[in-house]
C-alpha positions in Angstrom: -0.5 -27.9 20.2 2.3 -28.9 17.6 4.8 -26.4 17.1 5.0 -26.6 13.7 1.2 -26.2 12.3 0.8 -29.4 10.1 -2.9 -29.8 10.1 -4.4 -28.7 6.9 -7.0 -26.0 6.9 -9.4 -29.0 4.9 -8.9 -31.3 7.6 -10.0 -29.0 10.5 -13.4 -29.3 12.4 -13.0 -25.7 13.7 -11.5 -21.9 13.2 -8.0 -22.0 13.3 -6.9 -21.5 16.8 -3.9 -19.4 15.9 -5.1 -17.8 12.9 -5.3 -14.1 14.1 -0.9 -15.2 15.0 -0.8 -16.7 11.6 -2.5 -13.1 10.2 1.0 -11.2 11.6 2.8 -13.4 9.4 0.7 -12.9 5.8 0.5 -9.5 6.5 4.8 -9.4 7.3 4.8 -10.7 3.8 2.4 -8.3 2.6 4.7 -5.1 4.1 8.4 -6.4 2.5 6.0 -7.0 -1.3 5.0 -3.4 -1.1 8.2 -2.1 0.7 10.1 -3.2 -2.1 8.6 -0.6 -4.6 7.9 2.4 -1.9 11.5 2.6 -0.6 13.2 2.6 -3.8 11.2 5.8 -4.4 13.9 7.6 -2.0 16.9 5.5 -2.9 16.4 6.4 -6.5 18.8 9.3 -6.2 21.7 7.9 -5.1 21.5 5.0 -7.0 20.9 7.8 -10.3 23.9 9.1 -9.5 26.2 5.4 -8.1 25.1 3.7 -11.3 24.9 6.9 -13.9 21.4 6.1 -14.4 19.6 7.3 -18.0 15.9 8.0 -17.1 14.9 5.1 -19.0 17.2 3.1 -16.8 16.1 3.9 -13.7 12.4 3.8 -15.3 12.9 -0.1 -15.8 15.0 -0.7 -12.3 11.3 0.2 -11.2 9.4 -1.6 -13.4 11.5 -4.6 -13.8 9.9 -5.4 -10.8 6.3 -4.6 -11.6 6.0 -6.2 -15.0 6.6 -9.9 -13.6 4.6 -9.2 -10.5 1.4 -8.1 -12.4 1.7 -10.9 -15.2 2.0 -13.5 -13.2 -0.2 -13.8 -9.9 -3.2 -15.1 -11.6 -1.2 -18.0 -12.7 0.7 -18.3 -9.5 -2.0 -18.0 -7.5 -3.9 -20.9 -9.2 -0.7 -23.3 -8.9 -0.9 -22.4 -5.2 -4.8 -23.5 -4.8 -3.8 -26.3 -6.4 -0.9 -27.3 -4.9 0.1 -25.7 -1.5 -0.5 -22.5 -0.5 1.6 -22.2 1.6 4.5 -23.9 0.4 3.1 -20.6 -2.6 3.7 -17.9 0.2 7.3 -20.0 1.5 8.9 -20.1 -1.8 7.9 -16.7 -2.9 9.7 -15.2 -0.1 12.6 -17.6 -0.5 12.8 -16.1 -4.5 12.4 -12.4 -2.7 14.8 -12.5 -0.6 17.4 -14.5 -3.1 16.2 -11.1 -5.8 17.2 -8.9 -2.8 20.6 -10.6 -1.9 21.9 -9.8 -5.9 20.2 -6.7 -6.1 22.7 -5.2 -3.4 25.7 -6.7 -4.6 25.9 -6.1 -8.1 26.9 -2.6 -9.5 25.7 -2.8 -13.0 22.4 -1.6 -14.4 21.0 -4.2 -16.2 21.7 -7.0 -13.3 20.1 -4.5 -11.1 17.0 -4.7 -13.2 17.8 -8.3 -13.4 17.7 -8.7 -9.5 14.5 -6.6 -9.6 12.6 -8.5 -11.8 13.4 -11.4 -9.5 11.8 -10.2 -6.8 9.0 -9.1 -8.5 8.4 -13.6 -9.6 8.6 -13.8 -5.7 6.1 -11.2 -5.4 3.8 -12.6 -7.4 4.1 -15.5 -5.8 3.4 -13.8 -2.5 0.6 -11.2 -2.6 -2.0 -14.2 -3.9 -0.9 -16.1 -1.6 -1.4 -14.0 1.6 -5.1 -13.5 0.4 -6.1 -17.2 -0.2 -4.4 -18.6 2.7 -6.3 -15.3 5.1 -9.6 -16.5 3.4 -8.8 -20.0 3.6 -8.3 -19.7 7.7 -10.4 -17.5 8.9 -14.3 -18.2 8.9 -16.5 -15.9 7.3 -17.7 -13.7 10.2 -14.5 -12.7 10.7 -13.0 -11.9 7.3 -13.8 -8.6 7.4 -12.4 -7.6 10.1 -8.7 -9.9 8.7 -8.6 -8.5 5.5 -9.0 -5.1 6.9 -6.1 -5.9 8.7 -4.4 -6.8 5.6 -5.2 -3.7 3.1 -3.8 -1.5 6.2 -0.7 -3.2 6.3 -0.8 -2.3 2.4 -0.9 1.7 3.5 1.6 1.4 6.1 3.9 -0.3 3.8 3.7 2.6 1.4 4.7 5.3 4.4 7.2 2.8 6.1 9.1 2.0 2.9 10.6 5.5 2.5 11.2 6.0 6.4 13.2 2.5 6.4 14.9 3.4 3.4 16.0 6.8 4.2 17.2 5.5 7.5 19.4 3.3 6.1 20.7 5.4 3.2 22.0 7.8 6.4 25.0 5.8 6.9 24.9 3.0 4.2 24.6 2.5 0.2 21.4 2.1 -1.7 22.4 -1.9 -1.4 21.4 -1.6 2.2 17.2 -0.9 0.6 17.6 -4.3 -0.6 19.3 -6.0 2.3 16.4 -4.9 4.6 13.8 -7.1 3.0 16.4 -10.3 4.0 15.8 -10.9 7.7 12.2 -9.8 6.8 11.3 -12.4 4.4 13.6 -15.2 6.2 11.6 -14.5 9.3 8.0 -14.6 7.3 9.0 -18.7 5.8 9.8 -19.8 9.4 6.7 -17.6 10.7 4.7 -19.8 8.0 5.7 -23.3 9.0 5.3 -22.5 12.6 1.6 -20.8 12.7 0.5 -20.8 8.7 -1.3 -23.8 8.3 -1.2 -25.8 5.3 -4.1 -25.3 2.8 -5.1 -26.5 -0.8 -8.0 -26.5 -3.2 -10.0 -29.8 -3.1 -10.7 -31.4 -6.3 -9.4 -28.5 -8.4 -8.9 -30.5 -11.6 -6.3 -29.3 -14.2 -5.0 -26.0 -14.4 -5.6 -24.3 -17.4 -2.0 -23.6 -18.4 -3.1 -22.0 -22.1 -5.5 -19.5 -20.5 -2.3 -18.6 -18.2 0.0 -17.8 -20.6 -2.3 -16.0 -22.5 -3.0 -13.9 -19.3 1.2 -13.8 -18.7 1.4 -12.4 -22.5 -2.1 -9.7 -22.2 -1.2 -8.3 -18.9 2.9 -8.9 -18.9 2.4 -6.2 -22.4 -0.4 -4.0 -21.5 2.1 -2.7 -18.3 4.8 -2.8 -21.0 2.9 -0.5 -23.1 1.9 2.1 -20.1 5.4 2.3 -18.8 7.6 2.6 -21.7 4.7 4.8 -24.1 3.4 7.7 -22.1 7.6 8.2 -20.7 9.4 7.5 -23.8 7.5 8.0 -26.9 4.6 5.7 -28.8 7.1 4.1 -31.0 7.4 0.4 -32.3 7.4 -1.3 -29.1 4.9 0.0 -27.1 2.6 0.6 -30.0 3.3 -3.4 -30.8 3.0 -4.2 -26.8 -0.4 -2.0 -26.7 -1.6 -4.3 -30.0 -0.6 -7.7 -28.2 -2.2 -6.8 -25.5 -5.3 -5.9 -27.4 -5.3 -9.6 -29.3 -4.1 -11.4 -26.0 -7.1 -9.9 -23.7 -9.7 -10.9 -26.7 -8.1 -14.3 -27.3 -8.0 -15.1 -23.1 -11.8 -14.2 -23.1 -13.0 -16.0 -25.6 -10.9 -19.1 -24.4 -11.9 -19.1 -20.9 -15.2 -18.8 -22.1 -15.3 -22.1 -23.5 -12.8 -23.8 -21.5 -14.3 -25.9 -18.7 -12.1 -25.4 -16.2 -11.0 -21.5 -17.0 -8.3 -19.8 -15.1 -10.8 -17.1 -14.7 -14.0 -17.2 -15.2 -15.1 -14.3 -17.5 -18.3 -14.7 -16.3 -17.3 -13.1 -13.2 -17.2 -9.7 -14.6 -21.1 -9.6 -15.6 -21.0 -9.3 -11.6 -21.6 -5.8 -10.7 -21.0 -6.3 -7.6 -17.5 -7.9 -8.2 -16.5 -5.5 -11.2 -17.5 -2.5 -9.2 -14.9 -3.8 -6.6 -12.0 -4.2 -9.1 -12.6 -0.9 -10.9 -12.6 1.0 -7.2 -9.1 -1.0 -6.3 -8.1 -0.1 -9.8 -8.6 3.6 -9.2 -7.4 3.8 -5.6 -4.2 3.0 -6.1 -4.1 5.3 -9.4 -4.3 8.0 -7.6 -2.4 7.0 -4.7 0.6 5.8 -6.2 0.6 8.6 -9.1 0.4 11.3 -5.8 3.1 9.9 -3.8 5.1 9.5 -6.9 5.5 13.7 -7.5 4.9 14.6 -3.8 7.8 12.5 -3.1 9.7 14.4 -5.7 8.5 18.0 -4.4 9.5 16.7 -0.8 13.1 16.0 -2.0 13.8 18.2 -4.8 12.3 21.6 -3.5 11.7 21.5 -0.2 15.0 20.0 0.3 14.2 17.3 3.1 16.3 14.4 2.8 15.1 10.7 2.3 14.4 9.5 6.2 13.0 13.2 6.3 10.7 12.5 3.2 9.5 9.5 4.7 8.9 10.7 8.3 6.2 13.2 5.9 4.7 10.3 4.4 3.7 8.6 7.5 0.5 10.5 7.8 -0.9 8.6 5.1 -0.6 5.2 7.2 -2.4 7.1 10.1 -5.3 8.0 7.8 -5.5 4.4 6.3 -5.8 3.0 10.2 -8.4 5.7 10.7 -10.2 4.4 7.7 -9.7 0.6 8.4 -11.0 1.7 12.0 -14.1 3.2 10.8 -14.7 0.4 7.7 -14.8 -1.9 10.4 -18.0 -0.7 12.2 -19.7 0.8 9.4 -19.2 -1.7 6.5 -21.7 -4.6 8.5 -23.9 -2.2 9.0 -24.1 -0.2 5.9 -22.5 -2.4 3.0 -20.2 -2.5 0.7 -21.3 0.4 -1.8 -21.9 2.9 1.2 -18.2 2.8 2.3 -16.5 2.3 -1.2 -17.8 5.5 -3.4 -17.6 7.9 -0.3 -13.7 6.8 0.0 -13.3 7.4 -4.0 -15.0 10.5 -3.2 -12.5 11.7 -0.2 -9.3 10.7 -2.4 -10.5 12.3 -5.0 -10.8 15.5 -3.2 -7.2 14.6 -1.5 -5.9 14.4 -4.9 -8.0 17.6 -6.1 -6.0 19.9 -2.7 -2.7 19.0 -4.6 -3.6 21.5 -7.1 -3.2 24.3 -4.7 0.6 23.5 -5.3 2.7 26.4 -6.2 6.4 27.3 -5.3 5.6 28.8 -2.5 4.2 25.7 -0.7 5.4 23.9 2.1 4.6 20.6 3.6 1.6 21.9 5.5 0.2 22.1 2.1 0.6 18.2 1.4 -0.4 17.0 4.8 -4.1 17.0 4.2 -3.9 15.0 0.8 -1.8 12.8 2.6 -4.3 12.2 5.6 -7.2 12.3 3.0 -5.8 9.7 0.3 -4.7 7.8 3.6 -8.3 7.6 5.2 -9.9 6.9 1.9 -7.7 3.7 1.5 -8.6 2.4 4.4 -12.4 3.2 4.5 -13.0 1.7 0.8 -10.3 -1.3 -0.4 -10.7 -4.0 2.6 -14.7 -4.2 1.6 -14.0 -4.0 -2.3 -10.9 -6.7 -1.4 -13.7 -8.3 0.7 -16.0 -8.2 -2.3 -13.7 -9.7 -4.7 -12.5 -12.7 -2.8 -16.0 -13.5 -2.0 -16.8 -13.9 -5.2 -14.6 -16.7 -5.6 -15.4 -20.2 -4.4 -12.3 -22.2 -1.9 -10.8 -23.9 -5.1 -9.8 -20.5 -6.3 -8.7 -18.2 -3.5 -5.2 -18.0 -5.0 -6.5 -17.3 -8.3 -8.9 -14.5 -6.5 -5.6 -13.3 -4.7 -4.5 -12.9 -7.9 -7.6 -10.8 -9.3 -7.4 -8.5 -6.8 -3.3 -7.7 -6.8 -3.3 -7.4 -10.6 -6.1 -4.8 -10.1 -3.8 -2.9 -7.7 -0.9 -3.4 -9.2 -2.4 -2.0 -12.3 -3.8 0.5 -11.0 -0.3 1.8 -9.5 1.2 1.2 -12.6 -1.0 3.6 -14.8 -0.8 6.2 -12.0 2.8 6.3 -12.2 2.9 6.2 -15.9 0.2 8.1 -17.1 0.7 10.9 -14.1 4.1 10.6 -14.2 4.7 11.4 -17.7 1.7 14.5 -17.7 4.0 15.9 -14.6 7.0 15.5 -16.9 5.6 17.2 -20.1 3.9 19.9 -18.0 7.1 20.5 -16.3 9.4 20.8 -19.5 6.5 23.6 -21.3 6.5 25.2 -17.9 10.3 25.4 -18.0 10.9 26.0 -21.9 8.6 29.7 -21.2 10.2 30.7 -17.9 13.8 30.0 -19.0 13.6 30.4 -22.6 16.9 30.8 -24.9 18.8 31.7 -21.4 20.5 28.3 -21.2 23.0 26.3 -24.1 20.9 23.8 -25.5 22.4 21.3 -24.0 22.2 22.2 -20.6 18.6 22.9 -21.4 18.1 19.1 -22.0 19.4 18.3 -19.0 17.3 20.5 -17.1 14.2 19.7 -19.1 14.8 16.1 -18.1 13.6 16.4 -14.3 13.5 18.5 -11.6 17.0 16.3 -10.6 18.1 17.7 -13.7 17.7 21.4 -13.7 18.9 21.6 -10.0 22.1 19.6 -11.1 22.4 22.4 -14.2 22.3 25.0 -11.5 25.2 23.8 -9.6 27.0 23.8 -12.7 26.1 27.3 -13.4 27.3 28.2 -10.1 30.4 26.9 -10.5 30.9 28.3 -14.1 32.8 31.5 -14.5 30.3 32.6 -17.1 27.4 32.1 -14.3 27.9 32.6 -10.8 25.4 32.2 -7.9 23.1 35.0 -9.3 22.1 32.9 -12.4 22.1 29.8 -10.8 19.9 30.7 -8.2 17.3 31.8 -11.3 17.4 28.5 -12.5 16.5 27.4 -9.1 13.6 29.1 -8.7 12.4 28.6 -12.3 12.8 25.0 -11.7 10.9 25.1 -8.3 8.1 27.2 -10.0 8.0 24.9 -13.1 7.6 21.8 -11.0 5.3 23.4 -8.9 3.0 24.2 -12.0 3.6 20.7 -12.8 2.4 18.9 -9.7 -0.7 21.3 -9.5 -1.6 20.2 -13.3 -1.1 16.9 -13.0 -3.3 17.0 -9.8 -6.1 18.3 -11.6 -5.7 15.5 -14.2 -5.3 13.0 -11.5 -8.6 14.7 -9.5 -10.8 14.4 -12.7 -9.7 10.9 -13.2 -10.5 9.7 -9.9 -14.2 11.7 -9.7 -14.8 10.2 -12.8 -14.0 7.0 -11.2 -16.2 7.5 -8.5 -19.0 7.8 -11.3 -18.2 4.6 -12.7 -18.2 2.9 -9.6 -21.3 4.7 -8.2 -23.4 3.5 -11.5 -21.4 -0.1 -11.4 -21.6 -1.4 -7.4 -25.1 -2.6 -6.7 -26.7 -1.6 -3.7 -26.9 -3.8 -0.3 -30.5 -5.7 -1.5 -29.4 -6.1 -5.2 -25.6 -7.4 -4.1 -24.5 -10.5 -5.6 -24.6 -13.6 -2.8 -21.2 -14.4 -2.6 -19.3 -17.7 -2.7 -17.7 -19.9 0.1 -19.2 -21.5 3.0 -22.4 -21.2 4.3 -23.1 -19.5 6.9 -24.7 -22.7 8.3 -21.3 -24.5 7.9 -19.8 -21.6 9.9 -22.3 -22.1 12.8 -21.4 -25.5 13.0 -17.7 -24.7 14.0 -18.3 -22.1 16.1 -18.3 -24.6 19.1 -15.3 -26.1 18.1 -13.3 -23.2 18.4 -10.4 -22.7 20.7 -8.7 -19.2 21.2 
């Protein structure tokens, strides 16, 4: 066997022989993509206070990453099917890693976001990629069981990033939280010459450039408009973004309608069983990243742990999603798609529902079972809607399929962190403003209404003030503490609601195991066929 893997996947007469090797590498890829937003979670801080971060800066050095990611994997996606898939998933992690080099060089804000929003290109050049080139290799009675593979890696990224990342920030700079992703993605381009075999779309025709830049415009705005309005106000911008969006969304279905060769067919989303699958992704990672967002923050700021610490507390979540992948795997065959996909939106729903059981008296006992609840649900319910959704696209259009799926995720993190982000921030301030009152300069009350960062930074001060002393500052403390406490229990109820109501959707959308859609790709017929060819 060639050490570098040169036959294309078109050109074989059999599985792959090394695909389930070639599966460690797209799911490598998969961990430094999702790494790269979960660790900077915990290096936040010291970058806030290294680079004198506003909150809107340090807003858009986390979303300078995730408005290029989610705008432009449809249209990445499709110039991998149509070009090289591989060569997709190689250059994408070439472009990560170059993002990560500046991003832990440079000491300035806006190159920061700069280097940021370059990894997030590489990103979307990566996650569609990984899913096409999975489906692409592996024959159908085994997909299942590969892309389960593949959505755990997704949960074990979102534990591992903060351990990685607090590890390093022990002895090193928040520069170090880029560097990591370096010898990661460097590793993953060799990995796919050596075992990733090459793989294109036959006779994909033209891509339909005008239906991708009208996708680029409606999506790269509509996560313009949920980060920047619920956090900073509906003024001009987002309102205009929100409107664009609006137009764009409109004007891309009514011109893939009539195009011949779409970008995406439309069509698609008459499909319950397809739709259902994108709405349950949609709202998993809602919830999941909107949680992990304040629990993170209630970790740090009141319980006091420290960023490995933190992240050690978040691996329980990657233990659940295993469970879940572990159980999904035997039950999905057997039971379909719907049977494992609304329980799971059930169970996270009811891990997000515990959270608002949160008061300042709580310890991390009191956030282990969401963890392991969210975790399990994860993995019980995404790999068969992820299943679901690439099966509904035929081979000429994995990447674009890829891409489906990841916007749908990243989407769906996106609104969780924005929408639940800023209800914890408004419900924090109110909760503040009664407990503390006129007691603080108006000033320093700003500060403090800001975050939770804030008010415990405004205690030190008081502490140190002659006018305060330990006494007063310690009230602040505690009225901070019980403020964000009320907070994360609000916004958990908010969160819950939105996620049953979720499950509703999806309950009334999926259809059952008789009345599923017959999904694309080979037949199983062609799949019999190879079976004797197979080596390994």
């Amino acid at each position: 066997m060639p050490l570098v893997a040169n036959t294309p996947v078109e050109k074989m007469t059999g599985p792959y022989p090394r695909r389930w090797w070639a599966l460690i590498v797209l799911c490598l890829s998969l961990l430094i993509v999702v790494m790269a937003n979960t660790s900077l979670i915990v290096a936040a801080p010291d970058m806030t206070t290294d680079l004198h971060l506003s909150s809107s800066d340090l807003q858009w050095v986390v979303d300078g990453y995730t408005v290029p990611y989610a705008a432009l994997m449809l249209v990445l996606g499709a110039i991998g099917d149509k070009y090289s898939r591989r060569g997709a998933l190689i250059t994408g992690l070439l472009i990560f890693a170059g993002g990560s080099v500046m991003g832990s060089q440079v000491d300035e804000t806006n190159l920061v976001i700069t280097a940021r929003a370059i990894m997030g290109v590489g990103a979307a050049v990566v996650m569609p990629a990984t899913l096409s080139l999975l489906v692409a290799i592996f024959p159908k009675r085994e997909r299942a069981r590969a892309i389960t593979a593949w959505t755990a890696t997704s949960g074990l990224a979102i534990a591992v990033g903060p351990v990685v990342a607090g590890r390093l920030l022990r002895d090193h700079a928040w520069g170090s939280t880029f560097l990591i992703n370096v010898p990661i993605a460097v590793v993953g381009a060799i990995g796919a010459l050596l075992l990733v075999p090459p793989s294109k779309a036959k006779d994909m025709g033209r891509i339909d450039y005008i239906g991708g830049l009208l996708s680029i415009v409606s999506v790269g705005s509509l996560v313009y408009a949920i980060i920047e309005g619920p956090h900073f106000g509906w003024g001009a911008g987002p309102v205009t973004a929100a409107v664009v969006a609006g137009v764009g969304f409109l004007a891309f279905t009514l011109w893939e309608l009539k195009h011949p060769h779409p970008m995406l067919d439309v069509r698609k989303f008459t499909l319950r069983a397809f739709s259902g699958s994108m709405l349950a992704v949609l709202f998993f990672f809602f919830g999941t990243f909107g949680s992990i967002y304040y629990a993170t923050q209630f970790l740090q700021f009141v319980l006091g742990y420290d960023a490995l610490e933190t992240g050690i507390r978040l691996l329980p979540l990657a233990g659940g999603v295993f469970v879940g992948a572990a159980v999904t795997g035997k039950l999905a065959p057997k039971l379909g798609v719907k049977a494992m996909v609304v329980p799971g939106m059930v169970i996270g729903a009811v891990g997000v529902f515990l959270l608002t059981q949160i008061d300042k008296g709580s310890d991390y006992t009191d956030f282990l079972p969401s963890l392991l609840l969210l975790g399990f649900a994860i993995g019980l319910s995404v790999s068969p809607a992820t299943d679901t959704i690439m099966g509904s696209f035929p081979e000429a259009e994995l990447g674009v399929g890829g891409g489906a799926n990841d916007t749908s995720l990243e989407l769906g993190g996106s609104l969780g962190i924005a929408l639940l982000g800023s209800l914890l921030s408004t419900s924090y301030q109110d909760k503040l403003g009664d407990l503390v009152g006129n007691q603080l300069p108006h000033n320093a009350m700003g500060v403090a209404k800001e975050s939770v960062g804030g008010g415990l930074a405004v205690a030190e001060q008081i502490a140190k003030s002659p006018s305060g002393g330990p006494q007063k500052a310690q009230a602040l403390v505690d009225a901070v503490h019980e403020s964000f406490a009320h907070a994360v229990a609000h916004t958990s109820l908010i969160g819950g609601i939105i996620m049953a109501a979720g499950a509703l959707i999806v309950l009334a959308v999926l259809p059952g195991r008789k009345a599923a859609a017959p999904q694309h790709g080979q037949e199983q017929a062609e799949e019999d066929v190879k079976e004797p060819a197979e080596v390994g």
